[in-house]
C-alpha positions as CSV (number, residue, x, y, z in Angstrom):
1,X,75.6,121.7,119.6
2,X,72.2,120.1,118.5
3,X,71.2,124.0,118.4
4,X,73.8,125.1,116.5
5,X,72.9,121.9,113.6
6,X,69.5,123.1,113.4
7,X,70.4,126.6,112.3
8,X,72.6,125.5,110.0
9,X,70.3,123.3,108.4
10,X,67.4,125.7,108.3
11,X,70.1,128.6,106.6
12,X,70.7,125.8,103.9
13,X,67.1,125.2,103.5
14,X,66.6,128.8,103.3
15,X,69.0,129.4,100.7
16,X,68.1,126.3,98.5
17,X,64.7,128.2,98.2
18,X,66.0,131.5,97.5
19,X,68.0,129.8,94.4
20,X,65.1,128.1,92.9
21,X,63.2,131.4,92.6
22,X,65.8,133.3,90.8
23,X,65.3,131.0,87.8
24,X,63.6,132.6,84.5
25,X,60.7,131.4,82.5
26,X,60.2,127.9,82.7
27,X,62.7,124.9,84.4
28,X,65.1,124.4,81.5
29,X,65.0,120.4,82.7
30,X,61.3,120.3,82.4
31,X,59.6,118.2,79.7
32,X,56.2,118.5,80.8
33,X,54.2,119.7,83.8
34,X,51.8,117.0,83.6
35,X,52.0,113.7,85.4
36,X,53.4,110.9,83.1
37,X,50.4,108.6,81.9
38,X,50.0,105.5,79.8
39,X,48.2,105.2,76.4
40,X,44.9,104.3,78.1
41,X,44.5,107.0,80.7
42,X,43.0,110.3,79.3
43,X,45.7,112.6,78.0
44,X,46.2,115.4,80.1
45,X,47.3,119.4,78.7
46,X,51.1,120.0,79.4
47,X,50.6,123.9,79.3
48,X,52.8,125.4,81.1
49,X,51.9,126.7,84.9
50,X,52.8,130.4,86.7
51,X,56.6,131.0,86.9
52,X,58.7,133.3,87.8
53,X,58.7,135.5,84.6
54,X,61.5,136.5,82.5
55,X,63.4,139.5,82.0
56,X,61.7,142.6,80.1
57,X,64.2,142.9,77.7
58,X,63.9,138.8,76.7
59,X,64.1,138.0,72.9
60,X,60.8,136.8,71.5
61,X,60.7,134.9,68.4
62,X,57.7,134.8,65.7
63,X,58.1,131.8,62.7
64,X,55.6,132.2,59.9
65,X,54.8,129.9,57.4
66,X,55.6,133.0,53.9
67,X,54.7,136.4,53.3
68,X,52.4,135.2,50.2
69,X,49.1,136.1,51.2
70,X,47.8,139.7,52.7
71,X,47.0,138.1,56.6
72,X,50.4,136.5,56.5
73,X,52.4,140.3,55.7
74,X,50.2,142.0,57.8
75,X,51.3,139.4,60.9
76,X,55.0,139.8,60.0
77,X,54.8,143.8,60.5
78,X,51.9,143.9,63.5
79,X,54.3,141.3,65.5
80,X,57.3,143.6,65.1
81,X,55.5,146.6,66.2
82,X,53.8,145.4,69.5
83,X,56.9,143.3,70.3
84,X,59.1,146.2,70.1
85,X,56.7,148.7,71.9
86,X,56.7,145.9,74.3
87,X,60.4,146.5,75.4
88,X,61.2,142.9,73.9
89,X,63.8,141.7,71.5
90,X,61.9,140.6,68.1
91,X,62.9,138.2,65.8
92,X,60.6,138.0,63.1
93,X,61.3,135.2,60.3
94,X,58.8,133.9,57.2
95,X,60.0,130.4,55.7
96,X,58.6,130.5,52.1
97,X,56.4,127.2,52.5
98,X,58.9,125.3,53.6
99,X,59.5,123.1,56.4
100,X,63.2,122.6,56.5
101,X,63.1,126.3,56.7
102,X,60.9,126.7,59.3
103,X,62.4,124.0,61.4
104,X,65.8,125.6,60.8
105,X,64.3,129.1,61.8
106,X,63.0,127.7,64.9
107,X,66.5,126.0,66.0
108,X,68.2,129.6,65.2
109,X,65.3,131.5,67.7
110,X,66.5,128.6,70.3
111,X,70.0,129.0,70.1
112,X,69.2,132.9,70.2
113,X,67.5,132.5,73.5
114,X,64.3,133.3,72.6
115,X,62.2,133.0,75.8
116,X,58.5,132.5,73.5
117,X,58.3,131.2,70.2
118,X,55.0,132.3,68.1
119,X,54.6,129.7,65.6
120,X,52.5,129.7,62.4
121,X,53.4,126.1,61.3
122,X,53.7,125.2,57.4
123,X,52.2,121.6,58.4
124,X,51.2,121.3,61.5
125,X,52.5,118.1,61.3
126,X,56.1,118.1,60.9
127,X,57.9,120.7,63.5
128,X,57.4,117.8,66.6
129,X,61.0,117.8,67.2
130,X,61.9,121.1,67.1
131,X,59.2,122.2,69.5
132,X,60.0,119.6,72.0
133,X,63.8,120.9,71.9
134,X,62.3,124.3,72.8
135,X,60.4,123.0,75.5
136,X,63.3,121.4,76.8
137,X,65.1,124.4,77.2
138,X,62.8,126.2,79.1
139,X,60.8,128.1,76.1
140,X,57.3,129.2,75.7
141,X,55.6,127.7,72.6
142,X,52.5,129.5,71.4
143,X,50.7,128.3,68.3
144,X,49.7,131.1,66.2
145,X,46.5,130.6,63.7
146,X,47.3,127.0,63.5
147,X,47.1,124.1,65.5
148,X,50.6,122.6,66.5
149,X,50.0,118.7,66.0
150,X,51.5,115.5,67.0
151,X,53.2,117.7,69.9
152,X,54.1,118.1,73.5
153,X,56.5,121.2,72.6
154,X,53.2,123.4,72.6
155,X,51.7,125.7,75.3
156,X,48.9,126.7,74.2
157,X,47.7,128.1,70.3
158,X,45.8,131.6,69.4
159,X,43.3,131.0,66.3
160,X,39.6,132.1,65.3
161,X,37.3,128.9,65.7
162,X,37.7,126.9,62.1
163,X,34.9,125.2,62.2
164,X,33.1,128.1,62.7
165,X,34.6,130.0,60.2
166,X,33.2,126.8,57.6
167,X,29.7,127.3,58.8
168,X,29.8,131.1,58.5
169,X,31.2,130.6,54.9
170,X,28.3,128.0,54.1
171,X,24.9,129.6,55.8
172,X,27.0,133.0,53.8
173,X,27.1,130.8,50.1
174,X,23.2,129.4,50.8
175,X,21.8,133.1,51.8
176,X,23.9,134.5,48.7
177,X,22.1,131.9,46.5
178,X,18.9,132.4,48.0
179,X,19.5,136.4,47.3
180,X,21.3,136.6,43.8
181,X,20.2,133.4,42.0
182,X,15.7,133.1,43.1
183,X,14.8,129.6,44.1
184,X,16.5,126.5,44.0
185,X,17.6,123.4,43.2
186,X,21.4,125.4,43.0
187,X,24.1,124.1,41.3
188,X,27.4,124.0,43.1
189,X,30.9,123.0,43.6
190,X,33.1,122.8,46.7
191,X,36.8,123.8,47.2
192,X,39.1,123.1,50.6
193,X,42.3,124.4,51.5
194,X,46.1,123.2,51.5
195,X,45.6,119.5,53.1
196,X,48.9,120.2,55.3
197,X,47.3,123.7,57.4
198,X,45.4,122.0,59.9
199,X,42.2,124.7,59.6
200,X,42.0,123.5,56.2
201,X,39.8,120.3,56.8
202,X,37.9,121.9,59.5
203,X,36.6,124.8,57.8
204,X,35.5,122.4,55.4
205,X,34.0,119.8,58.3
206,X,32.1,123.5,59.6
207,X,31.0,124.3,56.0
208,X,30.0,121.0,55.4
209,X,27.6,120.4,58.5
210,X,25.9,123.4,56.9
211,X,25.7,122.1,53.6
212,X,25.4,118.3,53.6
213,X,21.4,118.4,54.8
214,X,21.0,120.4,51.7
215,X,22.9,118.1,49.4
216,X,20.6,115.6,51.2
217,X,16.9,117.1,50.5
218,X,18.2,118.3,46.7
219,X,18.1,122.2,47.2
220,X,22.1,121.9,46.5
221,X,23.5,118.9,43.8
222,X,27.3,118.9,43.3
223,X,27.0,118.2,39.3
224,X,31.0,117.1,39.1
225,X,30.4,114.8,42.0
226,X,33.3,115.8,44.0
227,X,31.9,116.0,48.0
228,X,35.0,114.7,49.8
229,X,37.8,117.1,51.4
230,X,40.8,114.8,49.8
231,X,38.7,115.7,46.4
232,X,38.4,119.4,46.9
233,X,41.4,120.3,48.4
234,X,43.9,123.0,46.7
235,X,47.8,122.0,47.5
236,X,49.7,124.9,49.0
237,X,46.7,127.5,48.8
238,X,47.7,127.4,45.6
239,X,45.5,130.4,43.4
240,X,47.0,129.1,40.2
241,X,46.1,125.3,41.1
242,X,42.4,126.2,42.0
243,X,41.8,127.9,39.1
244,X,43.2,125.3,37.0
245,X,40.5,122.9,38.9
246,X,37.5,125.2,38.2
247,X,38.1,125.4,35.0
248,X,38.8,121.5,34.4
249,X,34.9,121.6,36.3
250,X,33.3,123.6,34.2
251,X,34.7,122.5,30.8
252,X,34.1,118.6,31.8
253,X,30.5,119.5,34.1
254,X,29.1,122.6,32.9
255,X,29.0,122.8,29.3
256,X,25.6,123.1,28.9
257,X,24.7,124.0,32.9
258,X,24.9,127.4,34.9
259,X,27.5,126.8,38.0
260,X,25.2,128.5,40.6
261,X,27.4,129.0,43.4
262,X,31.1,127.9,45.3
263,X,32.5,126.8,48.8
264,X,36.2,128.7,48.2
265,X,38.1,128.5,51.5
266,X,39.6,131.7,50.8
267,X,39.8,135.2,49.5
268,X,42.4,134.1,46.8
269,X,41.0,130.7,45.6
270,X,37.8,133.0,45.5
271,X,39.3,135.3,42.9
272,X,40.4,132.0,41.3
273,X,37.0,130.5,40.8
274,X,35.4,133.8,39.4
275,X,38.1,134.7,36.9
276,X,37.4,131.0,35.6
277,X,34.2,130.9,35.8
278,X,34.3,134.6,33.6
279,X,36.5,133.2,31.5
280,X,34.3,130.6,30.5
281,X,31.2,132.6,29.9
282,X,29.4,131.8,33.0
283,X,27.8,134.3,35.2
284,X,30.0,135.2,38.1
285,X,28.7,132.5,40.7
286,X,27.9,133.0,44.4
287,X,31.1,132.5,45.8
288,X,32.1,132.4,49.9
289,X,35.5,133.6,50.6
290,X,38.3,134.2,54.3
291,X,40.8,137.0,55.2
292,X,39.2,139.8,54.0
293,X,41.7,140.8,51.4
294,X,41.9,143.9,50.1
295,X,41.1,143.0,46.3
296,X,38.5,140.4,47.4
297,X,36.8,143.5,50.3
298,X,36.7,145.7,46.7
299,X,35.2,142.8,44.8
300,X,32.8,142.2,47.8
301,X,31.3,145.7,47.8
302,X,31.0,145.7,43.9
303,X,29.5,142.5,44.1
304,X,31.7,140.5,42.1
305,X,32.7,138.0,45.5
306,X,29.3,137.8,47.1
307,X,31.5,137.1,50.6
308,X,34.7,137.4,52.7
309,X,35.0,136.3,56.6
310,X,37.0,138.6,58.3
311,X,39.7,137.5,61.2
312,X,41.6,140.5,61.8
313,X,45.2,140.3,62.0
314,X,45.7,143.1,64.9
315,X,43.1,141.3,66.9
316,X,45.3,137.6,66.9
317,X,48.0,139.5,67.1
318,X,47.5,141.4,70.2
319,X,45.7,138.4,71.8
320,X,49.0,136.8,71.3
321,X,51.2,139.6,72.9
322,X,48.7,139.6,75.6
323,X,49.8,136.0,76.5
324,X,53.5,136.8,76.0
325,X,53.4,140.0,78.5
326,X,51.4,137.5,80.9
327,X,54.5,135.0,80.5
328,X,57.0,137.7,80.9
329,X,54.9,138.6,84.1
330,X,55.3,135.4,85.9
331,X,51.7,134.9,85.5
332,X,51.5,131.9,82.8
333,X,49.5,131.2,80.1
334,X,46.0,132.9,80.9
335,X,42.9,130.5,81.0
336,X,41.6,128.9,77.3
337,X,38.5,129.4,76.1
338,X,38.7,125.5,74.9
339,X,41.0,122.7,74.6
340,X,41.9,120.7,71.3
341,X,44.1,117.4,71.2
342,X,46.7,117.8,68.8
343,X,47.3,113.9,68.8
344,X,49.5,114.0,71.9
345,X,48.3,116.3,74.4
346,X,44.9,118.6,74.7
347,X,46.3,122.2,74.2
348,X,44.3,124.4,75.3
349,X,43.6,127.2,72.4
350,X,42.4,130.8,72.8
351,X,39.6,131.2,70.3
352,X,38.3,134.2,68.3
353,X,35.2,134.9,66.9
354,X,35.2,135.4,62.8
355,X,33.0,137.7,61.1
356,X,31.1,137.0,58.0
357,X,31.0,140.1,55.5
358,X,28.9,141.2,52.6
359,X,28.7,144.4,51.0
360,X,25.6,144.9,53.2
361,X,27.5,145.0,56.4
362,X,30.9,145.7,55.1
363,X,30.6,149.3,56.3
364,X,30.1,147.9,59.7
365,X,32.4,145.0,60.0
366,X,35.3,147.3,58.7
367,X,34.1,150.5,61.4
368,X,37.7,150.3,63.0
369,X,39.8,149.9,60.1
370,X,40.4,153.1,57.9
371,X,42.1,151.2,55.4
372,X,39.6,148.4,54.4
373,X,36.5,151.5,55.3
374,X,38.7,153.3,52.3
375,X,37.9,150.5,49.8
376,X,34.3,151.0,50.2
377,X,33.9,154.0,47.8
């Protein structure tokens, strides 16, 4: 009899470990794979560990933040491509800039049963809630380009280092002032991007740890003043709003001064600054610049934008299928190359190295990629 129990009991056991296997993607039940801790121990990453996959055929879903910009339309079609060659079920969704949006985008992909969710967050900030719903049913939450803040509902997030991209925009603006514009002291300005992207301040905190020494010693002076990121920020991104700033700078700073040079965030802002700064009857100033826009690579090699810093889109992109087919595998989230806290948790983030461009290594930079090599005629 005793004999008999003990078989029985070991068939049960048997089976109640065949049944937990057969589970896809994450536990459903799970909100974090972390042990709990209090708000003085040191906050531990809640990426997610190996599992037992998901099916090939799983729907994957990809928020972005609009289509408004060239990095952002070039995401939206590279996604769907890769996914689909993939074998996986793509839904691909922009949200115009706004949050509601996005947050309502997200909630469809859940209900959808998306197994991953690529986000590209309008604020960082502000999509706590929907991400922690995802978690809680069992989804994969990858950051894409942008931090996730304020968050556990994140596994890990896929960007080019920000702070490095600020410096390379910076030691780009001195050398482009030391090149077009002979010896110092320079006259410049500074320009950040939309306070709610979380890269904004820290290509701005990279640029600035470049920049500030020089401030310091004289070689740079800021005529209008305006050092601080809350001061030199552009709302949205906003092209139209940054020009509209430049030209309140020179018309209330530079009357009777050249504007040497400018820290623009971007490739758009850039354009911004030097149709101003023409329009007023200055000569086109250095000016630093990000994405690598098509306009702003033609303006670089004609020398109207002295610089661009290139973060190509099929590079994030495929580094971020690369995690998804790892997750579809069973095999987790691959290691990080560092970890960032987002305010809640440390998420570990796979960073990329950004190029800076100039029209004397744009040939170069641009080697494998016809369609930006093409502009340089």
């Amino acid at each position: 009899m005793k004999k008999r129990l003990s078989m029985l009991l070991a068939a049960a056991l048997m089976l109640s470990l065949a049944l937990t296997g057969c589970g896809n993607g994450r536990d459903a039940g799970t909100t974090s794979d972390a042990p709990e801790t209090n708000s003085t121990a040191p906050v531990q990453s809640q990426a997610a560990e190996p599992t037992g996959g998901f099916e090939a055929g799983a729907t994957i879903g990809v928020s972005l933040p609009w289509l408004g910009t060239q990095n952002w339309k070039e995401a939206d079609e590279m996604f769907k491509t890769q996914l689909e060659a993939a074998g996986f079920n793509v839904i691909v969704q922009a949200a115009d800039n706004k949050v509601p949006q996005q947050q309502q985008q997200i909630e469809a992909m859940i209900q959808n049963g998306a197994k991953v969710i690529v986000v590209g967050p309008i604020d960082g900030s502000q999509l706590g809630a929907v991400l922690e719903e995802a978690k809680a049913a069992g989804i994969y939450v990858i950051g894409y380009d942008r931090l996730l803040e304020n968050t556990t509902g994140v596994d890990g997030v896929v960007q080019f280092g920000s702070i490095k991209t600020g410096e390379l925009q910076a030691q780009a603006l001195l050398d482009g002032l030391k090149e077009k514009k002979g010896d110092g002291p320079y006259n410049i300005e500074l320009f950040g991007g939309g306070p709610a992207d979380p890269n904004a301040p820290n290509f701005f905190t990279g640029a600035m740890s470049v920049l500030q020494p020089k401030i310091d010693d004289g070689t740079l002076v800021v005529v209008s003043g305006q050092t601080d990121f809350t001061q030199c920020a552009t709302i949205d991104w906003d092209n139209s709003k940054a020009q509209a700033r430049m030209d309140s700078l020179l018309s209330g700073f530079y009357s009777d001064k050249e504007v040497h040079g400018v820290l623009s965030p971007n490739d758009g802002i850039a354009r911004a600054i030097i149709t101003a700064s023409e329009q007023a009857g200055q000569e086109i100033p250095v000016v630093s610049g990000l994405d690598a826009e098509n306009e702003s690579v033609e303006w670089v090699w004609s020398g109207r934008q002295y610089s661009t810093v290139a973060k190509p889109t099929d590079v994030l992109v495929g580094k971020t299928v690369e995690i998804i087919k790892s997750l579809q595998a069973g095999n987790g989230m691959p290691a990080a190359d560092v970890s960032v806290n987002n305010g809640k948790i440390d998420v570990p983030v796979y960073e990329l190295p950004p190029v800076v461009v100039t029209k004397d290594n744009a040939k170069e930079a641009f080697a494998n990629d016809p369609g930006r090599l093409e502009l340089l005629k």
